[in-house]
PyMOL CGO cylinders between C-alpha atoms (Angstrom):
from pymol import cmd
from pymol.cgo import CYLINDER

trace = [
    CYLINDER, -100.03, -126.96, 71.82, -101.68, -124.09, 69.89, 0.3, 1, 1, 1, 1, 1, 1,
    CYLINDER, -101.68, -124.09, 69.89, -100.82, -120.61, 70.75, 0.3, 1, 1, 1, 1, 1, 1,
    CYLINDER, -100.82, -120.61, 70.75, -103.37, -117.92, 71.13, 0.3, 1, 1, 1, 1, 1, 1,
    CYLINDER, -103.37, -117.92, 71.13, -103.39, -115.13, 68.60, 0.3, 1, 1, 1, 1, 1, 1,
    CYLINDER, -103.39, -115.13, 68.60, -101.95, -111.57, 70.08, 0.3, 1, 1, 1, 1, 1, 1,
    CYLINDER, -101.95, -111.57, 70.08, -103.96, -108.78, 69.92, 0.3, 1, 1, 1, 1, 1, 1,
    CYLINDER, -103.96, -108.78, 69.92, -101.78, -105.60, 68.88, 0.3, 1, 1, 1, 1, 1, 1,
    CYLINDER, -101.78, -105.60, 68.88, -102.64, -102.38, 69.68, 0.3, 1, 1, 1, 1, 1, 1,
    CYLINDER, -102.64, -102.38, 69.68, -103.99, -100.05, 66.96, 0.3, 1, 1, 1, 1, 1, 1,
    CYLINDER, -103.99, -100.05, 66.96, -101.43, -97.91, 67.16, 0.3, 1, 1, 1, 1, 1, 1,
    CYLINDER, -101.43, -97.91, 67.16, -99.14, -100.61, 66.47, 0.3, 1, 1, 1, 1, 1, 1,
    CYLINDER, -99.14, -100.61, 66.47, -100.58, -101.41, 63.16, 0.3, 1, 1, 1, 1, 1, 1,
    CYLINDER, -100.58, -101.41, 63.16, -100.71, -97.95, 61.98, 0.3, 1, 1, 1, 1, 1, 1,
    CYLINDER, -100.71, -97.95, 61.98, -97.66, -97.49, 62.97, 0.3, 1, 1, 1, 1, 1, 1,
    CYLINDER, -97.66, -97.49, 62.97, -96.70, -100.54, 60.71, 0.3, 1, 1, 1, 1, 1, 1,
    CYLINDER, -96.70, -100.54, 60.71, -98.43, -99.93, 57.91, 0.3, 1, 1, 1, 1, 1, 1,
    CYLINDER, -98.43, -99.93, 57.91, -96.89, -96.66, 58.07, 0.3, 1, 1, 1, 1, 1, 1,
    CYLINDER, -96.89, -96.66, 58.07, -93.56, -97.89, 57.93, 0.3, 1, 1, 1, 1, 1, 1,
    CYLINDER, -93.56, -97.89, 57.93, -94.10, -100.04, 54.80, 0.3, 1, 1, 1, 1, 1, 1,
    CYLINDER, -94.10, -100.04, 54.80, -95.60, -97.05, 52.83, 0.3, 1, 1, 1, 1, 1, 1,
    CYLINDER, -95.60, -97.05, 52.83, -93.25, -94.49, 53.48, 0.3, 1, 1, 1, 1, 1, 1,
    CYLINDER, -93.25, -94.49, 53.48, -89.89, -96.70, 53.26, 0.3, 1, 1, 1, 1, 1, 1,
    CYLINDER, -89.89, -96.70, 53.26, -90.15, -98.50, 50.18, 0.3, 1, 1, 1, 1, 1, 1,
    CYLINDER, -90.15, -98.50, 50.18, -89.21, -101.69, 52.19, 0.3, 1, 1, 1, 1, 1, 1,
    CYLINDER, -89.21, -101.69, 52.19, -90.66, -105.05, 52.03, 0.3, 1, 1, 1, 1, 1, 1,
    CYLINDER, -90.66, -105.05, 52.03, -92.79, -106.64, 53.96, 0.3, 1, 1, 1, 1, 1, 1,
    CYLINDER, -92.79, -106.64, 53.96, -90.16, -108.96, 55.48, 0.3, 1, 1, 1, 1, 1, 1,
    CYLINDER, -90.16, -108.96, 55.48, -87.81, -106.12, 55.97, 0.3, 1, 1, 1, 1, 1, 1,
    CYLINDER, -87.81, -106.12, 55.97, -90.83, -104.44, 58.51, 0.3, 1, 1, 1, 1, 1, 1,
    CYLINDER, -90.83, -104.44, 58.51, -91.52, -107.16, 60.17, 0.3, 1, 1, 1, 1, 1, 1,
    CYLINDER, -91.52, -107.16, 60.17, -87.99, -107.68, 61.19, 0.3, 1, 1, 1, 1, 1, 1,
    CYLINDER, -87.99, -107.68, 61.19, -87.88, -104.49, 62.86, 0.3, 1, 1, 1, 1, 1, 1,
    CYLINDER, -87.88, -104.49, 62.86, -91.07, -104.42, 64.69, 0.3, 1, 1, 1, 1, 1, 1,
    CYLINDER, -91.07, -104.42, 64.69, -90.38, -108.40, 65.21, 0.3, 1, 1, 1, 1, 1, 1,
    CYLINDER, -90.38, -108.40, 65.21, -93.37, -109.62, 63.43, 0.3, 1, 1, 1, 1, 1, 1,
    CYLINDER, -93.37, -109.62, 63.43, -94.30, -112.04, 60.87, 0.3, 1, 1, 1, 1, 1, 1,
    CYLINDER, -94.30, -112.04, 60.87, -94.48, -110.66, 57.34, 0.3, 1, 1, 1, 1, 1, 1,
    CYLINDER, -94.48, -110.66, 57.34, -97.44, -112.30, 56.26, 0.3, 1, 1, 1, 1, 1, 1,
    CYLINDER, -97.44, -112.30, 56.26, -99.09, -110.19, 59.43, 0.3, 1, 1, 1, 1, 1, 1,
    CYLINDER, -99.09, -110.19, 59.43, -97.54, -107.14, 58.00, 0.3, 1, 1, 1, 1, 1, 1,
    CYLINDER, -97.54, -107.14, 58.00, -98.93, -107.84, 54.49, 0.3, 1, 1, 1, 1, 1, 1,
    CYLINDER, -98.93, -107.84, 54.49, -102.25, -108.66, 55.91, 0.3, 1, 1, 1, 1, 1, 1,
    CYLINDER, -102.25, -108.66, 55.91, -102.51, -105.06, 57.91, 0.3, 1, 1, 1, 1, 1, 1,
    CYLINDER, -102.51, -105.06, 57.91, -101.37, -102.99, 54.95, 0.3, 1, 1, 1, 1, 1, 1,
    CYLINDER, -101.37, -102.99, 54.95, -104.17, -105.10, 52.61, 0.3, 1, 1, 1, 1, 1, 1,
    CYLINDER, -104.17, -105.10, 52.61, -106.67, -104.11, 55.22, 0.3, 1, 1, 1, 1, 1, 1,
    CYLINDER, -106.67, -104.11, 55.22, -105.41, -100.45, 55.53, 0.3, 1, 1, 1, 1, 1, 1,
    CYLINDER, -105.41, -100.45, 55.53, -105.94, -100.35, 51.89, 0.3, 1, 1, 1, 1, 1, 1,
    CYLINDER, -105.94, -100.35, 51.89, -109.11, -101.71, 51.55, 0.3, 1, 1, 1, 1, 1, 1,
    CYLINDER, -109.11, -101.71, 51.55, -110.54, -99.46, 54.51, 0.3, 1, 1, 1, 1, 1, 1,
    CYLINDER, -110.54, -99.46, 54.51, -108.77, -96.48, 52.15, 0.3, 1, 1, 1, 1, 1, 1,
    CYLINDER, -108.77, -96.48, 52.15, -110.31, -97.36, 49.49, 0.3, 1, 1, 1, 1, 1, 1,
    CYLINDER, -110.31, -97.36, 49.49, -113.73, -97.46, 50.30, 0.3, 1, 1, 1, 1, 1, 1,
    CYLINDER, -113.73, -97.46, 50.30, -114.11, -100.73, 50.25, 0.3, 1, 1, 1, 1, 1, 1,
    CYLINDER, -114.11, -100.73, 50.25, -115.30, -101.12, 54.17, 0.3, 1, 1, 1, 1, 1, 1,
    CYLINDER, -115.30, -101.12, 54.17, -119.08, -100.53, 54.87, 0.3, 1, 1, 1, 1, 1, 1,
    CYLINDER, -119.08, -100.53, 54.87, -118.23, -97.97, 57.20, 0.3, 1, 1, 1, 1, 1, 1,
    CYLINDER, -118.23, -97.97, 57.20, -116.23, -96.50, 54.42, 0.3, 1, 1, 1, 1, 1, 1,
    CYLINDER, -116.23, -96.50, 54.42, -119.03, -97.25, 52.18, 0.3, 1, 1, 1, 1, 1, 1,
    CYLINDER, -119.03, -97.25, 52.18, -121.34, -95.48, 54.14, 0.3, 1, 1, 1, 1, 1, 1,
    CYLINDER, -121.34, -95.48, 54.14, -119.73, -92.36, 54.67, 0.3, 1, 1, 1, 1, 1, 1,
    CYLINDER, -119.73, -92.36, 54.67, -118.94, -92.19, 50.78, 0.3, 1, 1, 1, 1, 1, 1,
    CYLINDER, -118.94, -92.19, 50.78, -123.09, -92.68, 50.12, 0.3, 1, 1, 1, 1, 1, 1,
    CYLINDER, -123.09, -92.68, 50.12, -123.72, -89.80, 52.95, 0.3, 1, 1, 1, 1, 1, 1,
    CYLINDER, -123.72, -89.80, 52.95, -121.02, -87.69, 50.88, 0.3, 1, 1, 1, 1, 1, 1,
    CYLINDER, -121.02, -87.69, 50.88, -122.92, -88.22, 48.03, 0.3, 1, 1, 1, 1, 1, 1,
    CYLINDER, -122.92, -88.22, 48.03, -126.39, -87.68, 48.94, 0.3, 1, 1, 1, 1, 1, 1,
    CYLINDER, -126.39, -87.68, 48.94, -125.38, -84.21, 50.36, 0.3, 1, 1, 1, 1, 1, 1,
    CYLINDER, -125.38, -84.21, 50.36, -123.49, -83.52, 47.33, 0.3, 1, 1, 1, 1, 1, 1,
    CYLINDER, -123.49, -83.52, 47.33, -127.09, -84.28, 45.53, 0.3, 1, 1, 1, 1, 1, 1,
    CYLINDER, -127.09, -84.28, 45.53, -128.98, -82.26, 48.13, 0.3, 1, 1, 1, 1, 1, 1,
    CYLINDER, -128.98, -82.26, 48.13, -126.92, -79.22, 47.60, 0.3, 1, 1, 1, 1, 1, 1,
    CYLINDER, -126.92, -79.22, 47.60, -126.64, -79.60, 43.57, 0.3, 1, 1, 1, 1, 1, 1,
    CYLINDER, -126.64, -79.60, 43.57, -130.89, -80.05, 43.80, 0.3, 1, 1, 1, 1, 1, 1,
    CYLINDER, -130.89, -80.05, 43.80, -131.35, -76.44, 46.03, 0.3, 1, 1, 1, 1, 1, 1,
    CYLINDER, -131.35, -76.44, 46.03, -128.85, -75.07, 43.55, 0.3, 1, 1, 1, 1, 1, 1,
    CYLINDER, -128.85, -75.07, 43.55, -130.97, -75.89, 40.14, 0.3, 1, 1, 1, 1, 1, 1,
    CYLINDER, -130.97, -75.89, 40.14, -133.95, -75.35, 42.17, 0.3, 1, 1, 1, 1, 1, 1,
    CYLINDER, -133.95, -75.35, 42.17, -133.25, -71.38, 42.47, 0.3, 1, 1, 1, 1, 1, 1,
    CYLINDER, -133.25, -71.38, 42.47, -131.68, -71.38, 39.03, 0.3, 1, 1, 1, 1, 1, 1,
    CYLINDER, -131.68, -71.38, 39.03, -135.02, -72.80, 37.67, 0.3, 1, 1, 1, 1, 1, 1,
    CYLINDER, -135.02, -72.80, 37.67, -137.20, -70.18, 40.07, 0.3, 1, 1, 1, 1, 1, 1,
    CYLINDER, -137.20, -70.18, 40.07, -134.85, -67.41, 38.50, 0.3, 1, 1, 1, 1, 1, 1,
    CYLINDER, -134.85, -67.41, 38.50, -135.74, -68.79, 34.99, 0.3, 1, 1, 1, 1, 1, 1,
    CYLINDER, -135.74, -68.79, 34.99, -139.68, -68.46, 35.66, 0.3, 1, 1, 1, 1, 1, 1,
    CYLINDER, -139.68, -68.46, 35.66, -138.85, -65.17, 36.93, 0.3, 1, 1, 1, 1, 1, 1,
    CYLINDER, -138.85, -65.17, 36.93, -137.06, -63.99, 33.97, 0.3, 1, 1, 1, 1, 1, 1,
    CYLINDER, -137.06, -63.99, 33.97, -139.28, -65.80, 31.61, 0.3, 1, 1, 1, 1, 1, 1,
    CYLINDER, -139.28, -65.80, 31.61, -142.59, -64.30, 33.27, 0.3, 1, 1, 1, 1, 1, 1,
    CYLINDER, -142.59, -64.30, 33.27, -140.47, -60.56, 32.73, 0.3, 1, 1, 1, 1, 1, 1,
    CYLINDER, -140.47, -60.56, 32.73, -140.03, -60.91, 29.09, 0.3, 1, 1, 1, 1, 1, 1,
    CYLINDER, -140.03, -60.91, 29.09, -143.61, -62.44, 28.19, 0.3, 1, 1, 1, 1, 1, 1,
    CYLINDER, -143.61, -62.44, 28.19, -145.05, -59.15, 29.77, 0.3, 1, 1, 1, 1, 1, 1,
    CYLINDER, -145.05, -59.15, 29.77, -141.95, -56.49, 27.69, 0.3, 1, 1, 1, 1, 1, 1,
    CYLINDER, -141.95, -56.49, 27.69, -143.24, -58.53, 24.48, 0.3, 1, 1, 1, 1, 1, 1,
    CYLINDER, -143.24, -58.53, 24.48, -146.70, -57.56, 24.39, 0.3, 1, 1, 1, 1, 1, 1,
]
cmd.load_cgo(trace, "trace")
């Protein structure tokens, strides 16, 4: 007869994964107290790390959106550095003559 899988709760697994990365204990050791399997265990902490590490295209996408705004903001700023440059430029061309 083959079981069907159990859903845990989300809470549950962050509540896990928790527990691994804050005690120093192995995977085994967790499971025992939260009466799991360890290769579940191991599985949740792999995927908490991958979605921590940008590796998720969620993740991925908020990282790109990050970025482009970072780009945005860096363009306006050398945009007005560049209009103060004319500016200054345009000043000194008329003190020369």
């Amino acid at each position: 007869m083959v079981k069907k899988p159990v859903k845990y709760s989300p809470e549950l697994r962050a509540e896990v994964v928790a527990a691994y990365e804050q005690g120093g204990r192995t995977y085994a050791e967790v499971a025992r107290n939260y009466n799991l399997v360890p290769e579940t265990v191991r599985l949740w902490v792999a995927a908490a790390k991958k979605e921590n590490s940008g590796q998720t295209p969620e993740a991925r996408g908020s990282i790109e959106r990050a970025r482009v705004a970072e780009m945005e903001r860096r363009i306006r700023e050398l945009e007005s550095e560049n209009a103060f440059l004319k500016k200054a430029a345009a000043f000194f061309a008329r003190e020369q003559r």
